[in-house]
N, C-alpha and C positions, 0 to 999 in steps of 0.2 A: 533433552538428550543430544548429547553432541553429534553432526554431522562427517560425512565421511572427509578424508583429506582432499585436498585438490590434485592429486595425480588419480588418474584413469582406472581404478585397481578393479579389477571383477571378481566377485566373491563366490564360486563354481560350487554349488550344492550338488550337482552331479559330477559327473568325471566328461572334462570337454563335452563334445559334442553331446551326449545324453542328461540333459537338465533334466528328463522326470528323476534321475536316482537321489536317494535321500540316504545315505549312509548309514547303516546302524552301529551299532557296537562292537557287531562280529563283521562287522565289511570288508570282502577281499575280493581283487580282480586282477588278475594276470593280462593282459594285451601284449601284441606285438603291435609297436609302435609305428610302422606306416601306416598298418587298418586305420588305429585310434586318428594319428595326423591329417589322414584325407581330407573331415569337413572342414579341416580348417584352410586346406590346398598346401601344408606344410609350414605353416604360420601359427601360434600359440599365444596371443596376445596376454602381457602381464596378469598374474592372477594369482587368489590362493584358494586352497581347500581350507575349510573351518574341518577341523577332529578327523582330519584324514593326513598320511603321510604315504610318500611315493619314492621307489625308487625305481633309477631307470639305468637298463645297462645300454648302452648305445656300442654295438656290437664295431659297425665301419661307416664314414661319410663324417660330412664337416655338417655343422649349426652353431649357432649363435644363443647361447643361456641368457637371457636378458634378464637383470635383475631389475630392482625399484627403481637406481638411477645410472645402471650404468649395463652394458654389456659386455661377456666373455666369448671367446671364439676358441672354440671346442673342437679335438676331433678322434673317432671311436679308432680304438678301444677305449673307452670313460665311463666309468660308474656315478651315480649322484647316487646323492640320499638328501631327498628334500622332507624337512618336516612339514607340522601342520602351522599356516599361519604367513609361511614365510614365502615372500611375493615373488613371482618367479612367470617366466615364459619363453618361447623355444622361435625358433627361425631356422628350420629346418632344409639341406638341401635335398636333392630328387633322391643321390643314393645314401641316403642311412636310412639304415634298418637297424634295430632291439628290436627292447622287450621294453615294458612300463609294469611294475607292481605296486599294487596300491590298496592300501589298508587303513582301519581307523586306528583311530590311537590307542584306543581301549584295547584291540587284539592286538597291536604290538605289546602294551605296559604285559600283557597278561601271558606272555612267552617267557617271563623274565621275572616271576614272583624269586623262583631259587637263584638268580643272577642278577641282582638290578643295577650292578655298575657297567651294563651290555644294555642299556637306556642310553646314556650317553650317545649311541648312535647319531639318536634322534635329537641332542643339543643344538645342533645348527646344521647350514645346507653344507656338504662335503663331493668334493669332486674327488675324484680319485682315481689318475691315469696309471700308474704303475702295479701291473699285474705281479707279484713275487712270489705270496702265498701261493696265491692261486691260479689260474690261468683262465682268461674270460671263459672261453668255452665250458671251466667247471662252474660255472656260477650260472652259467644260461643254461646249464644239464639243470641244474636245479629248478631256476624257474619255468621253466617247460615241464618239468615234471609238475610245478604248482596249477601251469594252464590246466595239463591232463587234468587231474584229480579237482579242480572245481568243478566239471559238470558230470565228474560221479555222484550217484547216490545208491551206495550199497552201504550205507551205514558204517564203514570205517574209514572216510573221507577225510574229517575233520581232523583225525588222528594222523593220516598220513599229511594235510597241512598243516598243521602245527607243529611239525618235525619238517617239514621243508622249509616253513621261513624259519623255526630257529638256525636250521644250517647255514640259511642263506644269511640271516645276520649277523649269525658267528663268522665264516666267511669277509663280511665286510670289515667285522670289527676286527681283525687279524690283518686286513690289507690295510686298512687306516696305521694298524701301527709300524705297519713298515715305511710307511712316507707319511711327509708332510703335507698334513693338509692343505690343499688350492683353494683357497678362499677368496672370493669378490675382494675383499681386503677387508683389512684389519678393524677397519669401526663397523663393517657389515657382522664380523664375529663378533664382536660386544654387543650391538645392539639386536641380533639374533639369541643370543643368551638373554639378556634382559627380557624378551619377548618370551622367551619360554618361562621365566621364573613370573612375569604378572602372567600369564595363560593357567601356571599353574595355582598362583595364588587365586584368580578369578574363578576358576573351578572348584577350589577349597573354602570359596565364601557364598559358592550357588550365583554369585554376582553380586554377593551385596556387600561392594567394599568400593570405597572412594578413590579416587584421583592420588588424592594426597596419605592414603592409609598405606599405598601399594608404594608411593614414591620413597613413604619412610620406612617401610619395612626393607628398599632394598639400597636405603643409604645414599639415595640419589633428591636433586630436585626433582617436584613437578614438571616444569619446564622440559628439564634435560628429560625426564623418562618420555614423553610426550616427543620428544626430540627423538629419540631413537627408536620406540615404535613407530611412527611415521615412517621412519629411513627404511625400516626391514619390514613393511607392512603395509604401506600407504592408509592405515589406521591412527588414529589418538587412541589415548589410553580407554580414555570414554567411548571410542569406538566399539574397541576390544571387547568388554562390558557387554555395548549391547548387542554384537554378534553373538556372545557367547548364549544370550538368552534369546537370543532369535533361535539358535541351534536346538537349544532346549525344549520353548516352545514349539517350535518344528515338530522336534522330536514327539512331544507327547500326544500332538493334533493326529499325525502319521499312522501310532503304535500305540497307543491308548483310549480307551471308550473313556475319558474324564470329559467332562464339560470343561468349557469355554472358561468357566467360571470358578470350577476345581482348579484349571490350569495358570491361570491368574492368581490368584491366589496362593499357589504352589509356587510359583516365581515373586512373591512379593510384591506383587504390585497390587497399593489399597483398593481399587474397586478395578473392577471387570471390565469398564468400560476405558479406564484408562490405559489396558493392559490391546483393546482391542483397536485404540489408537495410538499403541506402540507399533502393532504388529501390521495395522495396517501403512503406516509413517514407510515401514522399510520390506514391505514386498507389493504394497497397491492393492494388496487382499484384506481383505476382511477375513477373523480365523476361520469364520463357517463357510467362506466358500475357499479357503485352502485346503482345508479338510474334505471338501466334494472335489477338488479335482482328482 
């Protein structure tokens, strides 16, 4: 199994400072963005979420977006919309204050069964300083209302968040087409794209698809695909791969009574034990004591 790249990338199974959370499929979390910034003292060192995406509206105050090889110098009013995958971290000054929303991938795609050209959101990371449509304060009336309504439970919760992030994406997608996209630059967008179409073909194979199957179905070389994942990911393709079955595994240790040996098996891999020195190779656990903690 291929090894991670040589730049620094931290791969966040929780959201910053909270490593116990494990995402699930319905994951949603509203913050205001100085709370979440504190453990870090306002420092966000490079990272990505595997099957979670994030947007942040960074209301006033200056920071620094650092991407995989370079950094941008931001300042609010500015909206992101960072996918899943794509490497990213913050340097933050004393006064900025947002908000941070952050959701898996699976509840974004499923806002969007009767619209799925309102996906494209989620194609690459998007900055977006020009308020036209809308005017920040209506988009942070939104997510404020999303804070409220996760820590209700009167049973019509889900209904009222799944009508506020459609808003809130419909909202974006409407300010995107009033400007032009601020992009890290030009090969950061292509090779951002390419990372979402093998994310999605790796998803569509359960992971079981080569280097070279992924390079020709999107018309590119090995090399060069490997090339531009790297750039937007600090992953290889083979990387890619076996995050994506880390995720998986995760997943089923977390939220499933299967054995060890179900689960192996269920990912493909010939014996149990090979599967158990997969998993121990990229987290230092062994699956049965990831499962007890």
């Amino acid at each position: 199994m291929a090894r991670r790249g040589e730049k620094n990338i931290i791969s966040f199974e929780g959201i910053y400072g909270d490593r116990q959370a494990r995402p699930d499929p319905t994951f949603l979390l509203a913050k205001i963005v100085g709370a979440q910034t504190a453990y870090y003292n306002g420092e966000v060192p490079p990272h990505a979420h595997p099957g979670v995406m994030q947007v942040f509206i960074i209301e006033k105050g200056e920071f620094e977006l650092l991407g995989p090889t370079q950094a941008q110098r931001l300042k609010g009013p500015v909206l992101l919309v960072i996918p899943s995958t794509i490497t990213h971290g913050f340097r933050f000054n004393e006064n900025v204050s947002g908000h941070v929303v952050t959701l898996s991938e699976m509840r974004f795609a499923a806002l969007w069964t009767a619209a799925p050209k309102l996906t494209s959101i989620a194609d690459h990371l998007t900055v977006i300083n020009e308020f036209t449509a809308y005017t920040t304060a209506q988009v942070i009336d939104v997510v404020e209302v999303i804070q409220q309504e996760q820590s209700r439970h009167d049973g019509e919760e889900e209904i009222m968040l799944t009508a506020c992030l459609q808003q809130l994406f419909l909202m974006i997608y409407r300010l995107k087409l009033q400007q032009h996209d601020v992009l890290l630059t030009d090969q950061g967008h292509t090779g951002n794209n390419y990372v979402r179409k093998v994310q999605q073909l790796i998803k569509e194979s359960k992971g079981q698809i080569t280097v070279e199957r992924l390079a020709s179905s999107l018309n590119i070389s090995a090399a060069h695909l490997n090339r531009l994942c790297r750039q937007a990911t600090g992953l290889s393709v083979s990387g890619m791969i076996n995050e994506y079955l880390m995720a998986e595994a995760k997943k089923y240790l977390s939220y499933t009574n299967m054995t060890v040996s179900e689960i192996a098996y269920l990912l493909h891999f010939e014996y149990p034990n090979y599967f158990a020195r997969f998993f121990k190779k990229h987290t230092g656990l062994s699956p049965q004591a990831f499962r007890k903690r």
